[in-house]
C-alpha positions in Angstrom: -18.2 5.7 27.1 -14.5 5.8 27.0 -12.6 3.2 28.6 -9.2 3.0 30.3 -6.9 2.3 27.4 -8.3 5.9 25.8 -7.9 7.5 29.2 -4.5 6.5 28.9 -3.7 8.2 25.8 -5.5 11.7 26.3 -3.5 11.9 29.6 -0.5 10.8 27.9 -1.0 13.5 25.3 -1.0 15.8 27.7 1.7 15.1 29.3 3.7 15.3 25.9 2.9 18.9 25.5 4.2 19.4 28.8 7.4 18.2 27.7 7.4 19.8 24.8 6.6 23.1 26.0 9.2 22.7 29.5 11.7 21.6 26.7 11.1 24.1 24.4 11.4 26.5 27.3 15.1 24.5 28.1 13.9 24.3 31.7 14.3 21.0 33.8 11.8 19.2 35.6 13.2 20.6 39.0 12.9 24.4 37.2 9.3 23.7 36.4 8.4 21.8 39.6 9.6 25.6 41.8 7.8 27.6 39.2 4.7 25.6 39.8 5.0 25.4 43.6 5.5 21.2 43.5 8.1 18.7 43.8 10.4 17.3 41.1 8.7 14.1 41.5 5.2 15.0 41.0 6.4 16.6 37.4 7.8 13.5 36.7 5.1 11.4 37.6 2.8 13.8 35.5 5.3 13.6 32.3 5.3 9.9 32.5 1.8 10.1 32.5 1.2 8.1 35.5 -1.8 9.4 37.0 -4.1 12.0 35.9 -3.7 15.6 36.4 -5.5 17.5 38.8 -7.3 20.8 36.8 -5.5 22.9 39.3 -2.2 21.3 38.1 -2.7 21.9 34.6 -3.8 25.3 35.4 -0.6 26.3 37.6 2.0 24.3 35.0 0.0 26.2 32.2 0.9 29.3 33.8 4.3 28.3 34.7 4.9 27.9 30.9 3.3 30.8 29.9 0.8 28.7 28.1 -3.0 29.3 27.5 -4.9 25.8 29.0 -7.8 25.3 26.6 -10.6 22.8 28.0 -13.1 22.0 25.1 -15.9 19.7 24.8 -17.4 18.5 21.4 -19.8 15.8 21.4 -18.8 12.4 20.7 -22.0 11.7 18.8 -24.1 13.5 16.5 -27.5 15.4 18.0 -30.8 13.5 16.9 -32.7 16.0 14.6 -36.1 16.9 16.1 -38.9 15.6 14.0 
């Protein structure tokens, strides 16, 4: 099971495409924050990677920036063969 330390980093990841993608867009936090129908603060909080984001969130920013939000699971181990 993953602990907190890892948690850490795939939120903080992210949160670094965020940035990249509002940046690459030149739009500010308070720009993105309207376009996603939330405060300046919460986008900040999110970029700094200080708590996780809600699905919803992810979903509205996504949209915001005109991005695709893809949501993939892959096993962490491999499948026991059947004997």
């Amino acid at each position: 099971m993953r602990g907190p330390i890892e948690h850490d980093d795939f939120y903080a990841r992210i949160a670094r495409q965020v940035v990249e993608q509002r940046t690459s867009r030149r739009l500010s936090q308070r720009e993105l924050a309207e376009l996603c129908g939330t405060t300046q603060s919460a986008i900040a909080r999110f970029e700094a990677a200080v708590r996780p984001p809600k699905l919803d969130t992810l979903l509205r920013i996504a949209a915001a920036l005109d991005c695709e939000l893809e949501v993939t699971f892959r096993p962490r181990t491999r499948p026991t063969e059947e004997r």
